[in-house]
C-alpha positions in Angstrom: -107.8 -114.8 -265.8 -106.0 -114.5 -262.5 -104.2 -117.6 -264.0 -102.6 -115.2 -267.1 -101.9 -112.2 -264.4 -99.7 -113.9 -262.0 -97.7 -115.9 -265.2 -97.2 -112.4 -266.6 -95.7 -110.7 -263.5 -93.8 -113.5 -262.4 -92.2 -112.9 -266.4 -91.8 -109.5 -265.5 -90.2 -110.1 -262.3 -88.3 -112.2 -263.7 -87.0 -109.7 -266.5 -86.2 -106.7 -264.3 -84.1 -108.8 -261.6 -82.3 -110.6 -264.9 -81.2 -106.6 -266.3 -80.8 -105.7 -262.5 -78.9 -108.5 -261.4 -78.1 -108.8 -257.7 -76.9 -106.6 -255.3 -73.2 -107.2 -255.0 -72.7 -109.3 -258.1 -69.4 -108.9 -259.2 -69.0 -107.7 -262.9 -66.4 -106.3 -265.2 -69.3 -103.6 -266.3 -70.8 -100.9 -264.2 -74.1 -102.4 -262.5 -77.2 -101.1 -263.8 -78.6 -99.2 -260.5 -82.7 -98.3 -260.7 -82.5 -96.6 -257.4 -79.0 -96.7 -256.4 -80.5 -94.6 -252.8 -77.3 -92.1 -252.9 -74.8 -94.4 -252.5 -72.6 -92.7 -255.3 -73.4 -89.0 -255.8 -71.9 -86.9 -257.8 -70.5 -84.2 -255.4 -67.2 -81.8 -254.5 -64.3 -83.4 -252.9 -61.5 -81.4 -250.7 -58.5 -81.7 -252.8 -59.9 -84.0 -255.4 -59.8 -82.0 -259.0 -62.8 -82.4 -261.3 -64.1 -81.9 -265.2 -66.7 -79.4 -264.1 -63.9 -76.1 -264.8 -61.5 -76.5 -267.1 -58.5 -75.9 -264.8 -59.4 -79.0 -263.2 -60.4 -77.5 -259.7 -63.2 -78.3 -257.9 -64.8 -74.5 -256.8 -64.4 -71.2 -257.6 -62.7 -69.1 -255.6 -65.2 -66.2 -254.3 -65.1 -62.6 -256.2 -62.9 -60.4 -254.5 -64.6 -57.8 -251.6 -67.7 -60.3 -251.9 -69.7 -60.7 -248.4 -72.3 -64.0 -248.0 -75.7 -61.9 -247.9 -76.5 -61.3 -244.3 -73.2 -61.8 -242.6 -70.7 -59.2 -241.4 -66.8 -60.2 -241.4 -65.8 -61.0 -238.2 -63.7 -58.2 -236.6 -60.8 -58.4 -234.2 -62.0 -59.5 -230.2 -62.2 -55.8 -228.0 -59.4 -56.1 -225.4 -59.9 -55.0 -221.8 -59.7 -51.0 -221.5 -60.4 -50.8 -225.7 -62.1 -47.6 -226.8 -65.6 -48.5 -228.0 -65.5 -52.4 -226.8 -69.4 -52.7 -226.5 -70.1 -56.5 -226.7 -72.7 -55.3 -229.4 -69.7 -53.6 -232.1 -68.1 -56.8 -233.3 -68.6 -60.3 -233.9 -67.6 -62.6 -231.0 -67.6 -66.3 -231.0 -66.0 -68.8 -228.7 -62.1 -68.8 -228.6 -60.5 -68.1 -225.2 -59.9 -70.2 -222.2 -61.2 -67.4 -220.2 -65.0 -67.0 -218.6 -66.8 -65.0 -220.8 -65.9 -67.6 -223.5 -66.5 -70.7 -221.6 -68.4 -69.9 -218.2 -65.9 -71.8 -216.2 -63.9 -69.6 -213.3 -60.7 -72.2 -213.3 -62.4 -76.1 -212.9 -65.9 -74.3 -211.7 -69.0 -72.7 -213.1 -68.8 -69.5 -212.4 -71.5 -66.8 -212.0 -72.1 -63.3 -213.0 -72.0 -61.8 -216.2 -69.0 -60.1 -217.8 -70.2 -57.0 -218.6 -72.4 -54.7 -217.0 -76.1 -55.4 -217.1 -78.1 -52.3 -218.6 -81.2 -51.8 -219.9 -79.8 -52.1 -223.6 -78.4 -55.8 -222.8 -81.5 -56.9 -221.5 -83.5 -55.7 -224.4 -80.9 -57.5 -226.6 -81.3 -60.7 -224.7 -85.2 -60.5 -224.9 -84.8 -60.1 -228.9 -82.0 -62.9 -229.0 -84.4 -65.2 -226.8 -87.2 -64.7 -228.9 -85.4 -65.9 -232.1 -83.4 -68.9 -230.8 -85.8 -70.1 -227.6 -89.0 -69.0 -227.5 -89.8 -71.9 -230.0 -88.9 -74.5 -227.2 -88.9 -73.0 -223.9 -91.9 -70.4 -224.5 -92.2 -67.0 -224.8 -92.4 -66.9 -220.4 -89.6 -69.7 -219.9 -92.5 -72.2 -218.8 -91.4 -74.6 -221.2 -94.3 -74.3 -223.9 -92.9 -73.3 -226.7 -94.6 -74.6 -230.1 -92.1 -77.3 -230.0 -93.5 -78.6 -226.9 -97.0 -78.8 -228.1 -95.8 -80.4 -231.4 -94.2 -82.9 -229.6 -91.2 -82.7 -228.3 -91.7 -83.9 -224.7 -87.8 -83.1 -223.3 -88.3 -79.6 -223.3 -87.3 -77.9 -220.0 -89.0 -75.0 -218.0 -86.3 -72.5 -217.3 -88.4 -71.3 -214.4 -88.0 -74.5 -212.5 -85.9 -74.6 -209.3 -83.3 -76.5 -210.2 -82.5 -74.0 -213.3 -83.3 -71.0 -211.2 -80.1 -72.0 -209.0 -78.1 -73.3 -211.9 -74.7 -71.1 -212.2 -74.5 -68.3 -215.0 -71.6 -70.2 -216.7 -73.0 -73.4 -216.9 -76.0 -72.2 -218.6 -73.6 -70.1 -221.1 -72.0 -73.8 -221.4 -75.5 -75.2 -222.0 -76.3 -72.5 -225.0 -73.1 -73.2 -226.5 -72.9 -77.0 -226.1 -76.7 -78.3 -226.3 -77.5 -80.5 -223.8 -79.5 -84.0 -224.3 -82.1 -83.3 -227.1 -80.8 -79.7 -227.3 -78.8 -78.6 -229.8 -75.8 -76.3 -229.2 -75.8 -73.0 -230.7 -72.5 -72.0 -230.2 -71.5 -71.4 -234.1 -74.8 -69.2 -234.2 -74.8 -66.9 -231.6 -72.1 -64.7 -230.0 -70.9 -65.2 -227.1 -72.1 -61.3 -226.0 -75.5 -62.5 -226.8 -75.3 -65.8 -224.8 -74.8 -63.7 -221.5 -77.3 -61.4 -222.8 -79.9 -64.4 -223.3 -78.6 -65.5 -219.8 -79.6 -61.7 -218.4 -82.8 -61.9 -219.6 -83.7 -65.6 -218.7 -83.0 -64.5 -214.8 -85.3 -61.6 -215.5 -88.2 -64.3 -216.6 -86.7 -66.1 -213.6 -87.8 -63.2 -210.9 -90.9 -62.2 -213.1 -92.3 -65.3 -212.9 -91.7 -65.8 -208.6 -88.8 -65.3 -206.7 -87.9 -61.9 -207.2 -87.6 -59.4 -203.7 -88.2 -56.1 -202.9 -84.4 -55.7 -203.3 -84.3 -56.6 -207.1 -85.7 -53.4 -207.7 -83.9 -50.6 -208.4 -83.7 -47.9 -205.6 -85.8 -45.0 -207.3 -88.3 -47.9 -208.5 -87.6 -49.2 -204.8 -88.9 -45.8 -203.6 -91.8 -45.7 -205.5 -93.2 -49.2 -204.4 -92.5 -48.4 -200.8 -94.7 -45.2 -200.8 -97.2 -47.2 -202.3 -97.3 -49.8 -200.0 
């Protein structure tokens, strides 16, 4: 019996690789491909024209006034001395040679964020953190995110001396570039909301150790010292 089984799919085999043929056999007729593993897809080129429309054109252009859902059309950068230039009005990415866009203070990492830090900033930073590093670097900084528990061993604690001395602008650099295993989210969030991230991370920073008596505001400052 085992005799029959092994004549008949040796036939087979031999069937399927005759209508196959080989990999790389040259033909005059198109090769017949039973899992041809994506290596010709049938997909949109840049400047290529195709059947799919009838003028030939390979997309449609986008109704007029029509907004992709979620997204806000990026507005013109606030200048220096603008009426209303809160980092929070418009949409700001990356684009000038200047610190707030790259961290750097000439060939140096500066420090220091550009705008005033308030309440509001911090608050935005906190939100901002939660959605695009909590999952990694823990809802603390600690490095414990769910990422770390699933597996992903490169993860850094933020609270970690060698971070907690790290320079403002190379951190911004870090958010925007990735670094190592890290992925760069600089075509995801603004660059207001980097520094804002960056306010809230040295807050983490001085809540977790390391903070003084001189971090505290002076009416909070007040308070603590009557305590004491």
């Amino acid at each position: 019996m085992l005799k029959y089984f092994f004549t008949v799919f040796a036939f087979l085999g031999l069937i399927v690789l005759a209508m196959a043929g080989f990999r790389g056999a040259k033909s005059t007729r198109p090769p017949i491909e039973i899992f041809p593993d994506m290596d010709r897809q049938p997909k949109v080129k840049a400047q290529t024209p195709s059947g799919f429309f009838a003028n030939g054109s390979a997309a449609r252009p986008p109704v007029d006034g029509s907004v992709p859902l979620g997204y806000t059309m990026p507005q013109q950068k606030p200048v220096d001395g603008e009426a209303d230039a809160s980092p929070y009005k418009k949409i700001i990415f990356s684009g000038a040679p200047d610190y707030t866009d790259t961290g750097k203070m000439g060939e140096n990492w500066g420090t220091g964020l550009p705008f005033d830090v308030t309440p509001a900033v911090v608050g935005r930073g906190q939100e901002r953190y939660g959605i695009y590093c909590a999952v990694c670097h823990g809802a603390t900084g600690a490095g414990n995110g769910i990422a770390k528990q699933l597996g992903v061993a490169t993860v850094q604690s933020l609270l970690q001396e060698r971070i907690r001395v790290m320079s403002d602008g190379e951190i911004f650099n870090t958010i925007t570039h990735g670094k190592n295993t890290m992925l760069g989210y600089g075509d995801r969030i603004q660059v207001p909301d980097r520094w804002a991230i960056i306010a809230y991370v040295r807050a983490l920073q001085k809540s977790q150790g390391g903070a003084t008596l001189s971090d505290v505001p002076e009416a909070g400052r007040a308070k603590l010292e009557a305590g004491q």
